[in-house]
N, C-alpha and C positions, 0 to 999 in steps of 0.2 A: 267495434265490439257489439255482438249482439246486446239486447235489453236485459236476459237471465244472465248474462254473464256480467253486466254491470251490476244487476241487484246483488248477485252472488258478491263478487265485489264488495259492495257496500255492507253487505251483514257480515262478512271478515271484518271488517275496518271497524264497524261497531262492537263486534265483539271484545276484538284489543282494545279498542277505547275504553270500554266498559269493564273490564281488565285491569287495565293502567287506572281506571277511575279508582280501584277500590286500593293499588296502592296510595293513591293520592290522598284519600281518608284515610289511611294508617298513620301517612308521615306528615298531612296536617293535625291532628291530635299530636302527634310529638315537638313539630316545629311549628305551626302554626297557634296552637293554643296552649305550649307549656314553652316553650323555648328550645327544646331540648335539639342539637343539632346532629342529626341521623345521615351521614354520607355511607353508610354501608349499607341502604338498601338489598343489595344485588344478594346480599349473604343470608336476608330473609327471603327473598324469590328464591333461590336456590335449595333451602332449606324445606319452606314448603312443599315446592315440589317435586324434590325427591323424597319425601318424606309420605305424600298421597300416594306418589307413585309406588316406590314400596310396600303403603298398607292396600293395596288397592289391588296388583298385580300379583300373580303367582309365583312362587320359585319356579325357577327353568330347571326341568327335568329332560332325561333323558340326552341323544345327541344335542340339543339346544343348549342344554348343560355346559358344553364341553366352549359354550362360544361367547355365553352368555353370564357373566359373575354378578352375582347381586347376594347379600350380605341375610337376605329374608325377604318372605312375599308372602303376603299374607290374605288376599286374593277377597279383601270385605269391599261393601257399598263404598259406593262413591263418598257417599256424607262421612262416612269417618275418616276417610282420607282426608276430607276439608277439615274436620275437625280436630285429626290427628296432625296435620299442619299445624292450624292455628295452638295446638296444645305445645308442639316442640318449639316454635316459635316463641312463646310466652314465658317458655322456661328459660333460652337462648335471651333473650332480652333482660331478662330476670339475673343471668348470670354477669351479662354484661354490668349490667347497672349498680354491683355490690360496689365496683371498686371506682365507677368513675362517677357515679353522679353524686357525689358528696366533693368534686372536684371542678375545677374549671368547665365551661363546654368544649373549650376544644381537646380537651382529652378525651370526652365520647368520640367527638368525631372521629379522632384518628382511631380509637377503638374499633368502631364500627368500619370503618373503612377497611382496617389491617385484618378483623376477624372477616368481613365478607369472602378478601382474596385469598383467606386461609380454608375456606368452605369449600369456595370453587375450587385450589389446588390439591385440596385434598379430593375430593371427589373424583377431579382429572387425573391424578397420579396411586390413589389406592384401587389397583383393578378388582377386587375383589370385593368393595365396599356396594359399588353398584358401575360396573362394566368401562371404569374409568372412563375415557375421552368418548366412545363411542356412545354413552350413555345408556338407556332406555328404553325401548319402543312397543309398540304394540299397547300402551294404555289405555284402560275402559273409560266409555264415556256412558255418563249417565242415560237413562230413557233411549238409547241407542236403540232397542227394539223396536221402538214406535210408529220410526218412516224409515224412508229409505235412506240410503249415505248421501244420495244427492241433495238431500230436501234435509239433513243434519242437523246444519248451523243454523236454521229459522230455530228449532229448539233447542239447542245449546244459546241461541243469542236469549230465550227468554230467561232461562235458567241462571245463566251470567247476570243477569236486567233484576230478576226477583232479589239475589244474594247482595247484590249492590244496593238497590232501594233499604234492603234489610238492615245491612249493615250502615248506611247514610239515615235512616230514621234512627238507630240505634245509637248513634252518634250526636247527633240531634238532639237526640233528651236524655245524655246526660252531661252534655254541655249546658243545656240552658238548667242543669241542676244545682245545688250548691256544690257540688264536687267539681263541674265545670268552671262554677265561678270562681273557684279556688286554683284549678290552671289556669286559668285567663291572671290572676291576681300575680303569679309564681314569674307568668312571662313579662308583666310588666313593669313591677318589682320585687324582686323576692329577697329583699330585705325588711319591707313595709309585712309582705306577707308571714314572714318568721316572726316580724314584731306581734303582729295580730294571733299568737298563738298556735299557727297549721306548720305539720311536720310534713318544711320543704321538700327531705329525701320521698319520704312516703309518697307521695302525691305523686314525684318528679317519677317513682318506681311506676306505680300505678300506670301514668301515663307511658312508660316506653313501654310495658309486656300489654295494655291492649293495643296500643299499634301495629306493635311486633308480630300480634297475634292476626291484626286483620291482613299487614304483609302477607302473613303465612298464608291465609286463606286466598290472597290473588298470585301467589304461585301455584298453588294446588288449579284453582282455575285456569291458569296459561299453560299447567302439565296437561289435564286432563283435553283440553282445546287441541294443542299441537299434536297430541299422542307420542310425541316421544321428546324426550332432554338430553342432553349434552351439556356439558358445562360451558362449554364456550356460550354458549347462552346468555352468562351470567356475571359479563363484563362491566366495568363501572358506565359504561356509556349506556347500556341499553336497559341495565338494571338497577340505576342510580340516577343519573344526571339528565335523564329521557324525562324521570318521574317530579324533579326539582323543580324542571322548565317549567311540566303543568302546572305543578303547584304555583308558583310564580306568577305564572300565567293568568290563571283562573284565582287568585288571590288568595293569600296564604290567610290562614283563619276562617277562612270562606268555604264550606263546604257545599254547595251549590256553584262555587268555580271550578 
């Protein structure tokens, strides 16, 4: 393998990393520092980013029309696609969370689990929501004018690198906040914790719609990276159980792992 095509190489591999890093800040805030047990990652990756991809890209007009179903396109900046991610994401987590988190945890889980393959099948089987199985394609990438496509992903890798840093400082200080030390307090015992006065649903809310929300914003980034989605994408392996291991791995509570 030539030496450019190993670099190349390697600033893909960093860029998923960096990627997959900023799911793994979503679902340590959930499960690392509230409790809260999230196996339906894959139905915030999916949501996200069809969600950017949507505000982000055009309605297909003309014969492209006749090929191409998508539900709205609304053809804005990059940033509010991320933002408009992480906004429907926030509400989906929000919606979730009326009926399960005043319940056991493992009724989120199976929540989230059952709505993630509900996101994916819907998307796969409604063709006119956004182009069913075929998905997607042709998504804008930010600063795209800048260099050339071959020299791309050096600027998309810092672009990914700045939102991740962001989101990890931002996470950061409000963990070591009293709102932090109030999750931290919930996952260790939240019966000490409800004795002490703090409204456990509240907090436990609190904490699944911003994780939900930074979800959202690393689907929006793995849409706008690959330039096109498909729901098969958006499997519990590659959208869930991929994101666990790191966590696991790099140490749950640990956002520096």
């Amino acid at each position: 393998m030539e030496l450019g095509g190993f670099i190349a190489y390697l600033v893909s591999l960093a860029i998923m990393a960096s990627i997959y890093a900023v799911f793994c800040l979503g679902l340590n805030i959930q499960w690392g520092y509230t409790g809260l047990f999230n196996i339906g990652i894959a139905g915030f990756f999916c949501v996200g980013a069809y969600t950017s991809a949507m505000l982000t890209t055009p309605k297909p007009t003309g014969i492209y029309a006749q090929y191409v179903h998508q539900i709205f396109g609304l053809n804005l900046p990059f940033v509010v696609g991320l933002l408009g991610a992480a906004a429907v994401c926030g509400i989906i987590g929000f919606l979730i969370g009326i009926p399960t988190l005043k319940l056991r945890e493992d009724y989120l889980a199976i929540a989230t689990l059952g709505i993630a393959e509900t996101f994916r099948l819907i998307f796969n089987n409604e063709h006119w929501l956004a182009n069913g199985p075929r998905g997607l394609m042709g998504l804008p990438q930010p600063l795209q004018g800048i260099v050339s496509a071959k020299h791309y992903n050096y600027i998309y890798l810092i672009v990914v690198v700045i939102i991740m840093l962001f989101i990890y400082l931002l996470i950061e200080r409000a963990i070591r906040s009293p709102w932090g030390r109030v999750l931290r307090a919930i996952r260790e015992d939240e019966i000490s914790a409800s004795m002490s006065g703090k409204d456990i649903f509240h907090f436990k809310m609190q904490s699944l719609i911003f994780g939900s929300m930074v979800m959202g914003v690393g689907g929006a980034l793995y849409a706008h990276y690959t330039k096109s989605i498909s729901p098969d994408v958006f499997t519990p392996l590659y959208g869930t159980f991929i994101i666990w291991v790191m966590l696991m791995a790099g140490g749950s509570g640990n956002n520096k792992g």
